[in-house]
C-alpha positions in Angstrom: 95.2 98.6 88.2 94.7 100.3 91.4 94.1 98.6 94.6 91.9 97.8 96.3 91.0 95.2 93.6 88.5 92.5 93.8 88.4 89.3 91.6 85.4 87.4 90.3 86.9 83.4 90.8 86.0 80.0 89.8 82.4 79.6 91.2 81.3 81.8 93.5 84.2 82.6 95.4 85.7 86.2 95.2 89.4 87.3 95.9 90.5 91.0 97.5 93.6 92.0 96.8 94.8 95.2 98.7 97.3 96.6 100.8 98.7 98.0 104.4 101.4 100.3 106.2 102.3 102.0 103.2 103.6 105.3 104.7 107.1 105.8 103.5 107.0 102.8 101.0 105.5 102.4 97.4 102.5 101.7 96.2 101.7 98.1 94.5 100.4 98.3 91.3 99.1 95.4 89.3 99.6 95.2 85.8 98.6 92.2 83.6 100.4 92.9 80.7 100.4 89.1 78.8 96.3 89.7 78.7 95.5 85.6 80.5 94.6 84.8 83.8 97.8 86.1 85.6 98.7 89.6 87.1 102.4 91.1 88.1 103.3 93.7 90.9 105.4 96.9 89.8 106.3 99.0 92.5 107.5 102.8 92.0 110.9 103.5 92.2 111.5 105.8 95.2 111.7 109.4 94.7 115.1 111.3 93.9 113.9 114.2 93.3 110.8 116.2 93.5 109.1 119.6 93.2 105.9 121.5 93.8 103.3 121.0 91.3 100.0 119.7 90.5 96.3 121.5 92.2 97.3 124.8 93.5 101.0 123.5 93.9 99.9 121.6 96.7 101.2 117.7 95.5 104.7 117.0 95.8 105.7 115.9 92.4 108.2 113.2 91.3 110.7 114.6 88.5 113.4 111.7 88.8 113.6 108.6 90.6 116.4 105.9 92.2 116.8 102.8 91.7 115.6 101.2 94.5 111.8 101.3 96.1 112.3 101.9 99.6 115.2 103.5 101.9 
């Protein structure tokens, strides 16, 4: 799921789920994978390489990544 994401709860109430400052860090994804009540955060795996590609070559993209999520 992409975010922002907003969650019908118990009565009326609602719950937003979103995210800040994300320049030169992963996005969170949310995935809920068991199919209940719960949800998980997967972050991408920061870039190790990447090429030109996508619309009129104007998207960098991601052929191979690290590890890790952030440098």
């Amino acid at each position: 799921m992409f975010l922002p994401l907003l969650i019908n709860s118990v009565g009326e109430k609602k719950v937003c789920i979103t995210e800040v400052d994300l320049e030169n860090y992963p996005g969170l994804y949310l995935t809920n994978a068991e199919g209940n009540n719960t949800l998980s955060g997967v972050f991408a795996a920061y870039p190790k390489e990447m090429r030109q590609g996508g619309h009129n070559m104007l998207q960098s993209r991601v052929r191979e990544r690290e590890s890790y999520i952030a440098q």
